[in-house]
Phi, psi and omega in degrees: 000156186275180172330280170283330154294340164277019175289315203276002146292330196263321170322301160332318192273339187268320171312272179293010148207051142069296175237122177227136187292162199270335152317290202275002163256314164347304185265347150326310182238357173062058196197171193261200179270334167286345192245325194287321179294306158316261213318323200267302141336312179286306169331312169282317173316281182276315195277354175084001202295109177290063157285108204220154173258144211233097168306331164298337151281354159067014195208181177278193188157151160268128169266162191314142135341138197238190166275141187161216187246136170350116158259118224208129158270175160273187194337160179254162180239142165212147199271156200285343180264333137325324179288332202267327159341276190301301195299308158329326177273280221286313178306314182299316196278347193264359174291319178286142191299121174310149169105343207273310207204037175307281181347296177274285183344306185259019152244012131329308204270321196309301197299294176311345166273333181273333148289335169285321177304145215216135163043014197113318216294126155309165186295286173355261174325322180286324188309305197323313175280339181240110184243153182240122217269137168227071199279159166075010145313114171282094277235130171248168159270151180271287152334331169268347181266318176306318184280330155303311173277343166260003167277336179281355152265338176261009167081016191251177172282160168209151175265110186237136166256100168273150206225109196281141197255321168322309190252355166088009191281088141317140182194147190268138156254154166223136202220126166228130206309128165250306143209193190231133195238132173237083207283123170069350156124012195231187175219121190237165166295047182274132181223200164256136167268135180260341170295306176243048161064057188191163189258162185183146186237121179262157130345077206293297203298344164311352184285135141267359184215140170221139153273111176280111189284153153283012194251149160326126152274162152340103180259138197249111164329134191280348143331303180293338190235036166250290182296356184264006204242289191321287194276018153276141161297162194016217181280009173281154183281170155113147170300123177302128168248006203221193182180109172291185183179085172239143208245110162262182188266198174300319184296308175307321191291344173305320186231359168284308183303008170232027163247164201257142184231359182179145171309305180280348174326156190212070211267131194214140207260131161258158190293350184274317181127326171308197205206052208285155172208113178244144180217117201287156187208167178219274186299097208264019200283329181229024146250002154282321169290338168246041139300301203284357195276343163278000146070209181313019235210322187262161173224131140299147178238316163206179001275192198307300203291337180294306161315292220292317227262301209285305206309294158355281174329282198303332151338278219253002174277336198289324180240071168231345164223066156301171193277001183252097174038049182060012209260161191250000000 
């Protein structure tokens, strides 16, 4: 890190745990004791930083404020996962149904357009340059998302007419809310179903009709809707019962091998250029898309029935172009 992100590390560092030894900032910040010394001088020099070493405490600490001049760093710098942090937060909140959670929200949104803005810039200009793509929003009602998010915060039940877009199926739910995740550009539902006694996760934009009950809801442990969440691919539920095992090619390995396609994932580079990735599953609906989306590139290797599923596929995608000038 440069210069000026080690301020606002140690500022950080100093903030959230009070005291720090001159050692565990050493290692902290990957510097020598001579650089550390420098950095901590100027902080206090030019930024005004109450910074003091409190021998009883055996470490550095920001101390009380005194009368004097303000300690203030200048513009923030922030790294591509911070940028996308904040900015990802201020859409999601400009997202919400007005009226829901207007209070806390715009003085929320203020704060958060005044920490990303820098050195004079406005919020604007920076948003403008920095876009966040939201491919693959699925169109909600706004108003069934607005009744959703406050049963899921006032803690009640909800009624629902639901629409399996899989089985071509409708269905009445009474449903208690545990949270709401927005995974992929969407926004979903885990809840308690009293219809079939099971935890389930829905589609918010899949409601077509949502009702707010006055009853409690089922309150479920977040242990429990962890194992029943956490540890599934995407957004399908369920405990992994399988482990894919797939080879990609040189090319495809350019960017597969840096990507998290699962927490538990297990990935090994071949000497060829290629790319084995094994990964745990329950559902296979949606690590088959994004198997298939690498086309030729990808190999199932197991299990079986998982080959058997994508080959199935390419299969019946395949004669959709035949080879005689396209004509069917």
């Amino acid at each position: 890190m440069n210069r000026s992100e080690r301020f606002y590390r140690i500022d950080q560092l100093l903030a959230a745990r009070g005291v720090m030894t001159r050692q565990s900032l050493l290692d902290e910040l990957g510097i020598s004791w001579s650089t550390l010394k420098r950095d901590l001088m100027y902080l206090k020099d030019r930024f005004h930083a109450p910074i003091v070493f409190d021998r009883e405490a055996g470490g550095y600490r920001f101390a009380k404020p005194e009368i004097g001049p303000k300690y203030e760093l200048p513009g923030l710098w922030f790294n591509g996962d911070e940028t996308h942090a904040l900015l990802t937060m201020h859409q999601l909140l400009t997202e919400l149904e007005p009226g829901l959670l207007t209070p806390h929200i715009e003085p929320l949104l203020s704060r958060l357009e005044a920490i990303v803005s820098k050195d004079g810039q406005q919020f604007d200009d920076i948003a403008d340059r920095i876009h966040l793509a939201r491919i693959g929003m699925r169109r909600r009602n706004p108003a069934h998302f607005g009744v959703v998010s406050r049963a899921t915060l006032s803690r009640k039940r909800i009624r629902v007419r639901h629409y399996n877009r899989g089985t071509d199926e409708h269905s009445e739910r009474e449903l208690s809310p545990q949270r709401l995740v927005f995974y992929r550009s969407n926004w979903y539902l885990e809840a308690w179903c009293h219809n079939r006694n099971a935890l389930r996760r829905f589609s918010v934009d899949a409601f077509e009709e949502v009702e707010l009950l006055d009853q409690p809801v089922n309150e479920v442990a977040p242990a429990k809707l962890k194992e029943a969440f956490g540890d599934s691919y995407g957004i399908y539920g369920g405990k992994p019962k399988h482990r894919a095992i797939l080879r990609f090619s040189a090319a495809a390995a350019r960017w597969v091998a840096d990507e998290e396609w699962h927490p538990e994932q297990v990935g090994r580079l071949e000497p060829d250029g290629r790319y084995f990735l094994e990964v745990p599953y329950a559902d296979e609906t949606e690590l088959m898309m994004d198997i298939l989306r690498h086309g030729h590139h990808v190999e199932v290797l197991a299990p079986a029935e998982l080959r058997g599923a994508v080959g199935k596929v390419l299969r019946e995608a395949a004669l959709q172009y035949p080879d005689h000038g396209g004509q069917r």
